[in-house]
Backbone bond lengths (Angstrom), bond angles and torsions (degrees), N, CA, C in turn:
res aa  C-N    CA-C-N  psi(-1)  N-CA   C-N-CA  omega(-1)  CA-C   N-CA-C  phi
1 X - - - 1.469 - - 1.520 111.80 -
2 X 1.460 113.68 -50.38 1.225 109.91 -179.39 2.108 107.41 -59.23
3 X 1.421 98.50 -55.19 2.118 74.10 179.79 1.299 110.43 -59.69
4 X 1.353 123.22 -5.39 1.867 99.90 -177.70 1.168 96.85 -68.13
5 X 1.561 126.58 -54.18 1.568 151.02 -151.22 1.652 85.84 -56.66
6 X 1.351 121.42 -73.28 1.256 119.48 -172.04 1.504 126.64 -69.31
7 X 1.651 117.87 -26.94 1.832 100.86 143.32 1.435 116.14 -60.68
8 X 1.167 139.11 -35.52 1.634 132.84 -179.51 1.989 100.33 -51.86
9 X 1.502 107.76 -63.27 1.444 103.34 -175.73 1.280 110.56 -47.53
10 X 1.509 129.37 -56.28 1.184 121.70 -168.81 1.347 128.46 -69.76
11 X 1.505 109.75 -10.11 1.310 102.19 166.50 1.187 118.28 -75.50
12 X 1.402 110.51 -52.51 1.381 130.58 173.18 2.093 101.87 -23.39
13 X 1.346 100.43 -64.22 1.439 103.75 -177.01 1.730 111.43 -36.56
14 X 1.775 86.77 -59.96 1.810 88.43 -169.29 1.403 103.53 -61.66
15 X 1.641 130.08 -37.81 1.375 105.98 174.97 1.801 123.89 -43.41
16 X 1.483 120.48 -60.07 1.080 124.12 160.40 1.734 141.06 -27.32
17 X 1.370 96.04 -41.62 1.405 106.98 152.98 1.169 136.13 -72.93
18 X 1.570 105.16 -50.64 1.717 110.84 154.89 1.593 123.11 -42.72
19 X 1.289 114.45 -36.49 1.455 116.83 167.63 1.411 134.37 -28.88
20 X 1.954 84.16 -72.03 1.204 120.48 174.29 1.708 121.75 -53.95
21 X 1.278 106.28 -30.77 1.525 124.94 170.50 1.711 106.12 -72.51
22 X 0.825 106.22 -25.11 1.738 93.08 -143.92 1.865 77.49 -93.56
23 X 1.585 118.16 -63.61 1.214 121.80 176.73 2.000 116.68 -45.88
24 X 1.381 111.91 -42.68 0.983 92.71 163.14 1.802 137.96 -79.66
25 X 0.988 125.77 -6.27 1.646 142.95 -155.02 1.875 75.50 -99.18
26 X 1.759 108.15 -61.67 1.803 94.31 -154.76 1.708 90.20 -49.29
27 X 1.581 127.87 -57.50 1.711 133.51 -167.14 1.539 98.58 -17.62
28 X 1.520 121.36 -56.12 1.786 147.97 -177.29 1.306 101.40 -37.74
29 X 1.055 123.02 -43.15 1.424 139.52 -123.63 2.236 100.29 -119.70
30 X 1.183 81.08 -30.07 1.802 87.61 -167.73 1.681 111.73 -44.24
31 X 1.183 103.99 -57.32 1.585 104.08 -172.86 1.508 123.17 -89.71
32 X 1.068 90.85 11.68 1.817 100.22 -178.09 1.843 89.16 -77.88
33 X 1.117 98.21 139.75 1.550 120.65 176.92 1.471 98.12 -76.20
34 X 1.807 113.69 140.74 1.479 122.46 -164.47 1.344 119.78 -87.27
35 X 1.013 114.51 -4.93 1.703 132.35 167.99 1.868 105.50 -57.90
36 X 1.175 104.27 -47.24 1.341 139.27 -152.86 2.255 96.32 -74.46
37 X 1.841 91.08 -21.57 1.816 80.07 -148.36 2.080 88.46 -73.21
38 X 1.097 133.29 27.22 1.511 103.80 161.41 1.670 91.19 -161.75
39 X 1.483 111.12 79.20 1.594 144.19 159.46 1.268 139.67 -143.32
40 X 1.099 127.30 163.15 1.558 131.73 179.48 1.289 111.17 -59.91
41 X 1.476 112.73 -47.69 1.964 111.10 -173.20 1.962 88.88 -65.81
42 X 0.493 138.50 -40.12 1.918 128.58 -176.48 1.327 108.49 -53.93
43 X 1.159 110.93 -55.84 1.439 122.92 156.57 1.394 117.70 -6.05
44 X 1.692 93.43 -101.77 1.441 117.70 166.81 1.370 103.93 -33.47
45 X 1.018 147.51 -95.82 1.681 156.62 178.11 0.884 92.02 10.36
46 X 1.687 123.05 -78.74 1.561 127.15 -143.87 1.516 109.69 -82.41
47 X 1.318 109.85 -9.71 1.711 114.60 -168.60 1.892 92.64 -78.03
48 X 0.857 101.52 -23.64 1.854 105.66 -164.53 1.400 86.22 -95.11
49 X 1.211 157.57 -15.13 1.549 147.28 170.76 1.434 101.50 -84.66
50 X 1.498 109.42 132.63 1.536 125.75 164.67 1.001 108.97 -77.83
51 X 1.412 139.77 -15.54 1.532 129.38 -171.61 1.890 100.69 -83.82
52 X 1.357 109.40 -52.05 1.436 104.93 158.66 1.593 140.72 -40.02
53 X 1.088 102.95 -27.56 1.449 116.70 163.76 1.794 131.11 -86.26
54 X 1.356 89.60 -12.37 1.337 112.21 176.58 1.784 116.16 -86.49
55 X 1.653 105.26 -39.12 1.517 126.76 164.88 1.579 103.41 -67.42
56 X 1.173 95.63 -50.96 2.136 87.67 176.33 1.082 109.92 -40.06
57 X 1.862 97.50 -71.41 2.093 94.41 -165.92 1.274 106.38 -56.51
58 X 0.949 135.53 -55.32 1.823 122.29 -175.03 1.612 111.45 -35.04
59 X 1.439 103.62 -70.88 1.396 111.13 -173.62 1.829 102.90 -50.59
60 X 1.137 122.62 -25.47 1.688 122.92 173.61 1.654 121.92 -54.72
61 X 1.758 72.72 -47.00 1.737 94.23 179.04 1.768 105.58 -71.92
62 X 1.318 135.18 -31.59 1.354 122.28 -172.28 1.733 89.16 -90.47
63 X 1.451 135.34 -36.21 1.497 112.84 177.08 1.594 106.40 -54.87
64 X 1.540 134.16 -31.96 1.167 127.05 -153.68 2.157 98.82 -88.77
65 X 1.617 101.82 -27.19 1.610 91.55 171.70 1.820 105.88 -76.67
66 X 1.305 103.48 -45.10 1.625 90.73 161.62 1.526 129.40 -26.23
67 X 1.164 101.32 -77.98 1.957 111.86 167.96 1.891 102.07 -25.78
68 X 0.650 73.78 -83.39 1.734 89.72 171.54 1.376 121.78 -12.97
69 X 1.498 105.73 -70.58 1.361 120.02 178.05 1.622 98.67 -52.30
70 X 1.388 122.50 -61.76 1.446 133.62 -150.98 1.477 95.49 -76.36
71 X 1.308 147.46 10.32 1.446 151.84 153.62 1.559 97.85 -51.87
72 X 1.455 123.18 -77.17 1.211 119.15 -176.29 1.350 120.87 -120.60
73 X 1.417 118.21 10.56 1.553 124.19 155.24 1.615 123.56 -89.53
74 X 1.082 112.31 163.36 1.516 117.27 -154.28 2.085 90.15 -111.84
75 X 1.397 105.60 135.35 1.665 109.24 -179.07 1.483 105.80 -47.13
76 X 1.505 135.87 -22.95 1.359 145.90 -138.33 2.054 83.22 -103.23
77 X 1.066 104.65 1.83 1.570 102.05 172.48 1.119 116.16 -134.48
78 X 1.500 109.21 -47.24 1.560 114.28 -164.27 1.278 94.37 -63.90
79 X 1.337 136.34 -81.15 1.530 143.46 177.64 1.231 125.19 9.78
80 X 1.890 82.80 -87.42 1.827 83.48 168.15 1.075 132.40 -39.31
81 X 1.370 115.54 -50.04 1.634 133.08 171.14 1.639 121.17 -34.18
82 X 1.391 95.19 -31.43 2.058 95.70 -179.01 1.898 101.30 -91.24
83 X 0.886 118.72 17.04 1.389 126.75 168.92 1.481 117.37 -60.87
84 X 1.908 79.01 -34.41 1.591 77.92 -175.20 1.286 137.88 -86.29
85 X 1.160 98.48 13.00 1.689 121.84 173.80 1.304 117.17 -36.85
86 X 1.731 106.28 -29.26 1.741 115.08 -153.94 1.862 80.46 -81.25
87 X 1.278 137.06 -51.22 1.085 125.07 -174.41 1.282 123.37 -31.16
88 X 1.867 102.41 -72.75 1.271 104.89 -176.04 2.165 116.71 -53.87
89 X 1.601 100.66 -28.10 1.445 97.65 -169.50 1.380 96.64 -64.72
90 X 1.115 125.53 -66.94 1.234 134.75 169.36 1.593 118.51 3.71
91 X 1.361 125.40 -85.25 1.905 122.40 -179.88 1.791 90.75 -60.23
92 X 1.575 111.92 -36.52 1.828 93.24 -143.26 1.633 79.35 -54.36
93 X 1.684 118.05 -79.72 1.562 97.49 -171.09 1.024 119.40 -20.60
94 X 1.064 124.46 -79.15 1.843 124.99 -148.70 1.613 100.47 -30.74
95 X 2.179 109.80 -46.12 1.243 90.50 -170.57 1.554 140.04 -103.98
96 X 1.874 88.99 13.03 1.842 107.04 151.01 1.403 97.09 -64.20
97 X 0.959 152.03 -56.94 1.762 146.93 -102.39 1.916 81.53 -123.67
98 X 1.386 120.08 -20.18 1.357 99.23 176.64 1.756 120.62 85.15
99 X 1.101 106.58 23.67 1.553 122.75 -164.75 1.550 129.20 -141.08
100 X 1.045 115.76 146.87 1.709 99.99 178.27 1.655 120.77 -99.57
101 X 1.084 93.52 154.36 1.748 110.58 -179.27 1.518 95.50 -78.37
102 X 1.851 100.09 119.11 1.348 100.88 161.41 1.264 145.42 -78.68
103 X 1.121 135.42 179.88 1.513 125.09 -173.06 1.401 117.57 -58.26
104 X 0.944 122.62 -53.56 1.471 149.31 -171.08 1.584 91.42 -44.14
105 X 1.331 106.08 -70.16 1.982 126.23 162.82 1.585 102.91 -6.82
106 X 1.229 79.73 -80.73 1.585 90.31 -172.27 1.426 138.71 -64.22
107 X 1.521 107.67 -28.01 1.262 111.86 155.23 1.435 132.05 -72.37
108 X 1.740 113.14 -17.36 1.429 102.59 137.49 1.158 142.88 -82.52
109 X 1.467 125.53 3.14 0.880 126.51 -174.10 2.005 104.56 -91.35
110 X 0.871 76.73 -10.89 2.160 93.67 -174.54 1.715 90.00 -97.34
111 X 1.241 143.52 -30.74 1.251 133.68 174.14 1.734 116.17 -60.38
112 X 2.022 95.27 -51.94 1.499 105.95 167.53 1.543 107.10 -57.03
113 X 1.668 117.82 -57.05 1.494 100.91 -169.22 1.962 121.37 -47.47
114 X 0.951 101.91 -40.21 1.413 128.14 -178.33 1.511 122.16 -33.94
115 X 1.727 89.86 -57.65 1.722 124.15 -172.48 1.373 101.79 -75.75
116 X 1.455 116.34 -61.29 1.385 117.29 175.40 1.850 123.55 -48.43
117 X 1.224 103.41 -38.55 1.546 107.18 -176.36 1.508 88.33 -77.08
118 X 1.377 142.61 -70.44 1.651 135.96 -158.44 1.980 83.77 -37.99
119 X 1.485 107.59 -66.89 1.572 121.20 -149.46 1.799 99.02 -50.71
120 X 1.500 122.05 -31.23 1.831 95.03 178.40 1.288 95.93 -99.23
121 X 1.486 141.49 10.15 1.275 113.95 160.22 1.320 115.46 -87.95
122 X 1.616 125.09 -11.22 1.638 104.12 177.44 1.865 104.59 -129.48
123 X 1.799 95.67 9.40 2.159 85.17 155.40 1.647 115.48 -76.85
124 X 0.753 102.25 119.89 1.509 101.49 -176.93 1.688 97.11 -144.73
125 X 2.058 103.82 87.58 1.150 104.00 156.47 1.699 133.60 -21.95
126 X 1.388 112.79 156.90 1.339 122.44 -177.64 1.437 106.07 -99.59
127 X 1.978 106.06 -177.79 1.477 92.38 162.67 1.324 113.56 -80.97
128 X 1.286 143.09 165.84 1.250 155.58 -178.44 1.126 104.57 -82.03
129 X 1.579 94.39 132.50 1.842 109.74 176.71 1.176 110.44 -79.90
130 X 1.636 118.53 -148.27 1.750 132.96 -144.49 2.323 69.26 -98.32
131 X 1.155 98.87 159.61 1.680 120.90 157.34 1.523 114.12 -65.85
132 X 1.276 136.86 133.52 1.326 122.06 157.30 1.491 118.04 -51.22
133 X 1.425 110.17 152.59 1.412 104.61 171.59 1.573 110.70 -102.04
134 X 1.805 103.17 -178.64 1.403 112.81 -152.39 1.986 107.49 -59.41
135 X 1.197 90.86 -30.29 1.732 97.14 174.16 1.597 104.27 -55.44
136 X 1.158 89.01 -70.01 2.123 82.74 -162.95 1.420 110.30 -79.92
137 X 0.823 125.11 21.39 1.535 129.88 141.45 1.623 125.41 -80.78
138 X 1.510 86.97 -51.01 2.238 85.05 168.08 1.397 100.13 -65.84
139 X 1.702 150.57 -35.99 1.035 164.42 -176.43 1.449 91.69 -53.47
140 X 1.245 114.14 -73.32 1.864 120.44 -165.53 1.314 94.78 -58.32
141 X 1.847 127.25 -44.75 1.312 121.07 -175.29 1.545 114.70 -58.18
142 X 1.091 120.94 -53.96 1.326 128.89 -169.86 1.599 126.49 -62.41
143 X 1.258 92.54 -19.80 1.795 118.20 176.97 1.327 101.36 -83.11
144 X 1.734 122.13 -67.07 1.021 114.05 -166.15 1.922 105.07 -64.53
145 X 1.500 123.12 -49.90 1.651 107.22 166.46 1.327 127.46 -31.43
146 X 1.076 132.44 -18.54 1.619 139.27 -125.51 2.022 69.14 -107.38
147 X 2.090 97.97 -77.50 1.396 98.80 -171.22 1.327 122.80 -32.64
148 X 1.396 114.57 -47.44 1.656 118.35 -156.90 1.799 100.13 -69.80
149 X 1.217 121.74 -66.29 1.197 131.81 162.46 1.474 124.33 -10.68
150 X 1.382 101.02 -52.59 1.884 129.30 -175.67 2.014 79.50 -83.98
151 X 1.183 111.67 -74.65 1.566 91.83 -171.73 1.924 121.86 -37.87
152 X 0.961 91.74 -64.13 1.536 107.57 177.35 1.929 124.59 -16.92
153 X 1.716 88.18 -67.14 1.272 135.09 167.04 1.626 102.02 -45.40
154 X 1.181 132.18 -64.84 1.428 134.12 -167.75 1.710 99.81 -78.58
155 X 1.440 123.11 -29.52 1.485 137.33 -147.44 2.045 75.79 -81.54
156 X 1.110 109.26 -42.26 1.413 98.40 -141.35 2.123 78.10 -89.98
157 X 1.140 132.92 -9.07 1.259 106.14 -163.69 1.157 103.01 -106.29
158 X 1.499 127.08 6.95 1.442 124.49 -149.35 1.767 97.56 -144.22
159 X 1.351 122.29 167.22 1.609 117.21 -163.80 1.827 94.57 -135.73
160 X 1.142 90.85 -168.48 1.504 92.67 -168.28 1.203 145.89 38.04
161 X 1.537 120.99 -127.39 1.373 114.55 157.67 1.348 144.80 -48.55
162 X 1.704 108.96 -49.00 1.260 104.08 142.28 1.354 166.30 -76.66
163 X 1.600 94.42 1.02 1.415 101.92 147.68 1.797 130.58 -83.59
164 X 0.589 89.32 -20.45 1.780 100.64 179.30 1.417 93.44 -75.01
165 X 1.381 141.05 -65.71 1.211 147.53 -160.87 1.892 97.74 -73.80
166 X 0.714 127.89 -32.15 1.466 132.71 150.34 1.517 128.01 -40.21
167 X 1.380 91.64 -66.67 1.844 99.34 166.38 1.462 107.68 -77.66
168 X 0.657 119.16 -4.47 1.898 112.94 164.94 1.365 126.69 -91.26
169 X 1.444 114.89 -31.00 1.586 107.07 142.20 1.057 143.75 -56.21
170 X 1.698 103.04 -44.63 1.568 110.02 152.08 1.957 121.73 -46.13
171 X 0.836 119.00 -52.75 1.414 135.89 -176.08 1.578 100.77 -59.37
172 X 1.086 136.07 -67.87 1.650 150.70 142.97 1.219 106.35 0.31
173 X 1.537 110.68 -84.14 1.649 112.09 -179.65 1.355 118.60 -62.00
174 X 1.276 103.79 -35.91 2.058 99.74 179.97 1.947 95.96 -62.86
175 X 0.834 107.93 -63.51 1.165 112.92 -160.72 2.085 117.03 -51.11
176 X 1.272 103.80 -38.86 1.604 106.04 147.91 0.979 126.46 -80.69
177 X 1.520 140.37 -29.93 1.560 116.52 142.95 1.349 119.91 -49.37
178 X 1.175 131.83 -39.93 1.568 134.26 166.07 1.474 113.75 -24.16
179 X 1.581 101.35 -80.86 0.719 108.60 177.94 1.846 145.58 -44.40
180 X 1.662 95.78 -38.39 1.397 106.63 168.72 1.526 116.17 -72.08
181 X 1.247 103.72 -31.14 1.746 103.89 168.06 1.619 110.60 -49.95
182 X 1.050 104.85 -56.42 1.768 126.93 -179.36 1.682 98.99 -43.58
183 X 1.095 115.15 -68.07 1.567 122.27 -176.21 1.692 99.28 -48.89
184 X 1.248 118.24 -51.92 1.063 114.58 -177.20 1.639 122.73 -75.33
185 X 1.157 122.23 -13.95 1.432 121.28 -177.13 1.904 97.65 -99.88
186 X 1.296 129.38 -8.47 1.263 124.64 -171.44 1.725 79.00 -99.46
187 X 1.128 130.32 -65.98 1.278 128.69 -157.27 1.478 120.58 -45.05
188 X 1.429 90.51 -26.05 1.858 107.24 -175.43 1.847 100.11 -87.25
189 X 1.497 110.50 -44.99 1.677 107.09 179.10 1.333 108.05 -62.87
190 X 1.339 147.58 -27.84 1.292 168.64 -112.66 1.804 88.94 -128.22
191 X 1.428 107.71 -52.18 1.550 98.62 -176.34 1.507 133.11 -119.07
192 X 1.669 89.24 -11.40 1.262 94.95 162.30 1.839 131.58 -117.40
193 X 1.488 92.70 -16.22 1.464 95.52 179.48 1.425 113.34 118.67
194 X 1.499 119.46 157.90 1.536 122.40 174.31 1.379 109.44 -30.26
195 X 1.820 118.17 -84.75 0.893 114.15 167.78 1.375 172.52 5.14
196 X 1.264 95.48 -74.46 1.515 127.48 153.14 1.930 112.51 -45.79
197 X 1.177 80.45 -47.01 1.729 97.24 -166.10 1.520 98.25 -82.59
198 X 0.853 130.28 -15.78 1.297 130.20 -172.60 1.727 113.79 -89.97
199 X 1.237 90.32 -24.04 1.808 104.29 -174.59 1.830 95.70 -90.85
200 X 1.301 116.67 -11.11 1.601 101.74 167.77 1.400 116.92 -60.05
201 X 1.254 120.75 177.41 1.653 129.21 133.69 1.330 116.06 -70.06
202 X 1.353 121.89 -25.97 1.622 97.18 -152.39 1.664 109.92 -87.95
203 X 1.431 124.67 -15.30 1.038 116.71 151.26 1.542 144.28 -23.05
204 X 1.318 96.35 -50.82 1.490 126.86 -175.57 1.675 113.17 -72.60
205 X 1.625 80.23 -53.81 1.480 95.05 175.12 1.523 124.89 -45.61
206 X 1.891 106.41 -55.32 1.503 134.96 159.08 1.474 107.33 -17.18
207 X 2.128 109.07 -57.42 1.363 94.59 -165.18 1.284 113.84 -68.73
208 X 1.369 101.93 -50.52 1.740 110.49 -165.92 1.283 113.09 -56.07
209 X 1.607 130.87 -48.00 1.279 117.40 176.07 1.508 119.64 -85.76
210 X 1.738 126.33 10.05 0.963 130.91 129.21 1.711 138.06 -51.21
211 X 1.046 113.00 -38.95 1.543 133.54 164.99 1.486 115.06 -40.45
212 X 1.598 90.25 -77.77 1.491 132.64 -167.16 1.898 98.36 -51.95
213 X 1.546 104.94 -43.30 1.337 107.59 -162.26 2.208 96.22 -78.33
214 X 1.029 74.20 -33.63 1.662 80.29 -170.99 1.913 110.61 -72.91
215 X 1.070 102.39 -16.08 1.523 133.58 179.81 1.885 94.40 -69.78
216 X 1.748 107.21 -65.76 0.984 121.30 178.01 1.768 129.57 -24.11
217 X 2.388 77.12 -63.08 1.476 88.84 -169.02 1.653 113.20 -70.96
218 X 1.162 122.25 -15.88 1.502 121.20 -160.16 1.414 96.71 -65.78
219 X 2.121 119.80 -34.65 1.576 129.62 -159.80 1.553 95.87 -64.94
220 X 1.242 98.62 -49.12 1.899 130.45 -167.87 1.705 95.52 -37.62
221 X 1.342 109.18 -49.10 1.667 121.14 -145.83 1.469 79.87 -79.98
222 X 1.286 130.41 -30.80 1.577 122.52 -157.59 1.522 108.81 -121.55
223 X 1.152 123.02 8.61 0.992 119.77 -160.80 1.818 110.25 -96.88
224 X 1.417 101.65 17.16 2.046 111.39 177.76 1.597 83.13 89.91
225 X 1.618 83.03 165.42 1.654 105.90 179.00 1.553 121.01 41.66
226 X 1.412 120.51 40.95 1.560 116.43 -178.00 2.075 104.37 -45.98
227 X 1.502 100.41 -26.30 1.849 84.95 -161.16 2.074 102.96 -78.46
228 X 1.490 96.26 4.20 1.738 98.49 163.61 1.276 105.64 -111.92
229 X 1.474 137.54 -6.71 1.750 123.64 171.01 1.299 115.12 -91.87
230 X 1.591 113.31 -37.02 1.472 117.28 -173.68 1.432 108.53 -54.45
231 X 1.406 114.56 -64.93 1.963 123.70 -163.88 1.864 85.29 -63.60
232 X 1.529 139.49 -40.74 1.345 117.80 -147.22 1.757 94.20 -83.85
233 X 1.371 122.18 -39.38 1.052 120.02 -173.42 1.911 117.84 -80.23
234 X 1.255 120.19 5.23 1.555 124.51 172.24 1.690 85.48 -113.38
235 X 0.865 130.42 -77.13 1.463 120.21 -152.87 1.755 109.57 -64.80
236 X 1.634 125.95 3.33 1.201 127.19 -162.94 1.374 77.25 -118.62
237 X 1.308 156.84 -65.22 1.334 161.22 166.16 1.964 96.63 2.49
238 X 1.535 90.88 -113.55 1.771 101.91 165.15 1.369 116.92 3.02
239 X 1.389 114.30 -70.08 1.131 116.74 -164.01 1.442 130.43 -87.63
240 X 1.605 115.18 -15.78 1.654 116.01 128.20 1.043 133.74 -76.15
241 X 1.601 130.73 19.55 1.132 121.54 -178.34 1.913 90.09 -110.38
242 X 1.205 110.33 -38.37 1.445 117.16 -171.90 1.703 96.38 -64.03
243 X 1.611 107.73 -44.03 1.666 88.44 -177.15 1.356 132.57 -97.68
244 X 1.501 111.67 -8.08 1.710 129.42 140.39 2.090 103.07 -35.10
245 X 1.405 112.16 -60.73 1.139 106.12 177.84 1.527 146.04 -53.31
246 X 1.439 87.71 -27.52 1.788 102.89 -174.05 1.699 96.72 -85.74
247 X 1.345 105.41 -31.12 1.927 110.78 -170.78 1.402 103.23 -67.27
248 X 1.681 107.53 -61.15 1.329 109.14 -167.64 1.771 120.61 -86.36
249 X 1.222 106.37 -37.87 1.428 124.18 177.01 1.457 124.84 -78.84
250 X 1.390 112.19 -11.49 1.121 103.71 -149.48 1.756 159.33 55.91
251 X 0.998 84.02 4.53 1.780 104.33 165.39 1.204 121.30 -23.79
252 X 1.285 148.09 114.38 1.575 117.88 141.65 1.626 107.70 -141.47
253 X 1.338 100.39 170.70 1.405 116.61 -166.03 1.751 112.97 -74.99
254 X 1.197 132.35 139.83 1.217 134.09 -158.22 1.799 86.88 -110.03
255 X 1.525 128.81 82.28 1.281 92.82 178.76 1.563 78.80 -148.84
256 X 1.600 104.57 153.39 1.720 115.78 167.28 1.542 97.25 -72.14
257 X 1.824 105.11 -177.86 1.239 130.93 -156.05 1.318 100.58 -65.43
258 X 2.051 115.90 -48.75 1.336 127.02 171.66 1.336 142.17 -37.39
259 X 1.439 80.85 -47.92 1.591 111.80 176.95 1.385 103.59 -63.09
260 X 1.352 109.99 -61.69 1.877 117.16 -173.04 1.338 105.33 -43.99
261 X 1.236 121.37 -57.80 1.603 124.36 177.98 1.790 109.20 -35.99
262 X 1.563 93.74 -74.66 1.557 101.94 -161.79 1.882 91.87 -47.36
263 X 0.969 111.70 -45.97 1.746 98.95 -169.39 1.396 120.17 -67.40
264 X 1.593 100.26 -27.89 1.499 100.14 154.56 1.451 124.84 -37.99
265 X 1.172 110.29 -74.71 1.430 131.84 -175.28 1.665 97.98 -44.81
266 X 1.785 122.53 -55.34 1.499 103.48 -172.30 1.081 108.61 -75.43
267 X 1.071 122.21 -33.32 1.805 111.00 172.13 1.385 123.48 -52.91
268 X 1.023 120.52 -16.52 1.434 131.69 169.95 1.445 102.34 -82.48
269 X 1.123 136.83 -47.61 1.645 146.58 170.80 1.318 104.31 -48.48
270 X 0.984 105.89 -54.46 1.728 117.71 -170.35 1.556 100.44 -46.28
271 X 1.373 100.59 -71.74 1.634 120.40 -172.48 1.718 120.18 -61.11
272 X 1.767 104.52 -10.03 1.451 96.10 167.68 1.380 94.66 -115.26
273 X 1.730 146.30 19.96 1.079 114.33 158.73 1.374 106.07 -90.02
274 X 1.425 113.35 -28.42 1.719 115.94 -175.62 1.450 114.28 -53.32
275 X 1.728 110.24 -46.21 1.445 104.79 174.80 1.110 115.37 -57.58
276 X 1.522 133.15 -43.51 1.270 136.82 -164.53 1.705 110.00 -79.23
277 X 1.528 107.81 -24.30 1.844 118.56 -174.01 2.091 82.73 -76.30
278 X 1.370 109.11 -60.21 1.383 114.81 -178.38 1.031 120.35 -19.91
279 X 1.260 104.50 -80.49 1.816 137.56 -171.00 1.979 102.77 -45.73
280 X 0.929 104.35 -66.56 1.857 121.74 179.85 1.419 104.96 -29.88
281 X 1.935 104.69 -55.65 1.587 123.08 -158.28 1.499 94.04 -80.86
282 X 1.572 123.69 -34.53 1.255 109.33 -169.47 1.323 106.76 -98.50
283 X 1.393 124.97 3.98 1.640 129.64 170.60 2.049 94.96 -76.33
284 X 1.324 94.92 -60.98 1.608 90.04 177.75 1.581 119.01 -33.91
285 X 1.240 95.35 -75.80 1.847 96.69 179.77 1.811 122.85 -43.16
286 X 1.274 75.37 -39.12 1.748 63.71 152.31 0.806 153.96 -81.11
287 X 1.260 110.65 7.37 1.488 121.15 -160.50 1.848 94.98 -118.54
288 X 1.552 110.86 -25.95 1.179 114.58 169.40 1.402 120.22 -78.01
289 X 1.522 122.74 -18.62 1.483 130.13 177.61 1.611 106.87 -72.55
290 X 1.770 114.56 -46.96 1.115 141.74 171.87 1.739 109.41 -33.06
291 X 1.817 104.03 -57.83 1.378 122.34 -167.90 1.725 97.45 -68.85
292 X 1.866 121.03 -58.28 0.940 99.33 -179.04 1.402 138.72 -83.38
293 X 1.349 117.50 25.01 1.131 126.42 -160.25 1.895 99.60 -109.09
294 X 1.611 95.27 -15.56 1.859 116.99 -177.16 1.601 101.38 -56.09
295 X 2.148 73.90 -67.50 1.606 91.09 -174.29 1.395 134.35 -71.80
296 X 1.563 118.96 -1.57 1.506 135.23 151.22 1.605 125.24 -46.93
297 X 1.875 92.33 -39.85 1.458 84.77 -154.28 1.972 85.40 -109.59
């Protein structure tokens, strides 16, 4: 009981930090012209802003309580759990931006609180099955490359909505492969040591498609229509990371027939308050990119 209690806190943390990242990086992000949200000059831009660097380390600091959690928590918890990011993002904007959270806000935000508290009292990982083998892992690899690539590709030829919603699949899948890498590179330091862990690939792997993914999200944040990238890229996250887990890791859920239902049902809660927490936060920012983009020109 006590490590569940303490993977629950620590996610909780990295959600909070993730917040703080995500709300501060889009602030970075406002006046950059939208042509711009998936290129090198954007890049450059944001590397020369201190406020961007300030959204990094935070968001570093909630990947590093993440790590954490996934030492001895199972993705089938931790995951869901960073959902809740939209909460905390949620007031902090409103009270950079000088504004109040409307009702509507808040009553999804009490749907998410709701879902999430039922969801860690009755996920209760299983024991862990057999490992995937070396085949269906290049299999899972090659599938998941295939998407990002195909996202990328359309992200960069297309504007607006569908580009943003483009780079958010991309962002989605990196980010649950991320994550399962993560489970897997703590799980190995955890039992075997620096060392050991050091002679893997997946370390390596961790950084680069850590980078790349984080590379992703900055295009994602700018790329038009945040209230279709935000909800696709948190609620698409989770749910390749939970089923990356059961394929490759072996994961599964320890729950009777009852149980499965009721979690049915919050997982479904979950996923329409996020769109709806999403949609709101990424209608706002737009409307602030909109404003400074007035007073630019």
């Amino acid at each position: 009981m006590l490590t569940h209690g303490l993977v629950v806190v620590l996610s909780l943390c990295a959600a909070i930090a993730m917040a703080i990242g995500i709300v501060v990086r889009q602030r970075a992000t406002i006046d950059v012209p939208s042509e711009q949200g998936v290129s090198v000059v954007m890049f450059r831009t944001l590397l020369r802003r201190p406020l961007w660097w300030a959204g990094t380390a935070v968001a570093i600091l909630g990947y590093v309580f993440q790590a954490l959690a996934l030492i001895k928590g199972s993705l089938i918890l931790v995951q869901p759990l960073l959902v809740s990011a939209l909460l905390f993002a949620l007031p902090l904007s409103a009270r950079l931006a000088h504004r109040r959270v409307r009702r509507s806000e808040w009553l999804w935000a009490g749907v998410l609180t709701a879902s999430l508290a039922v969801f860690v009292l009755l996920a209760r990982p299983g024991p862990q099955a057999a490992i995937a083998t070396l085949p269906v892992v290049a299999v899972v690899a090659g599938v998941c490359t295939a998407i990002v690539v195909v996202c990328v590709v359309i992200a960069v030829r297309v504007e607006g909505w569908q580009r943003a919603v483009a780079v958010a699949v991309a962002v989605g899948v990196l980010f649950g492969v991320v994550a399962v890498l993560t489970k897997v590179v703590m799980h190995t330091l955890d039992e075997r040591g620096l060392l050991s862990t050091l002679v893997t690939p997946a370390p390596y792997a961790l950084v680069i498609l850590g980078v790349f993914a984080v590379l992703l999200q900055q295009s994602a944040f700018h790329a038009g229509a945040l209230q279709m990238s935000v909800p696709t890229m948190l609620v698409l996250e989770p749910v390749v990371a939970v089923f990356l887990g059961a394929i490759l890791l072996g994961e599964e859920l320890n729950a009777g027939r009852y149980e499965a239902i009721a979690l049915t049902f919050v997982i479904g809660a979950m996923t329409a308050a996020s769109v709806a927490l999403g949609r709101d936060q990424g209608a706002y920012e737009a409307e602030l990119e909109l404003e400074a983009t007035r007073r630019a020109s």
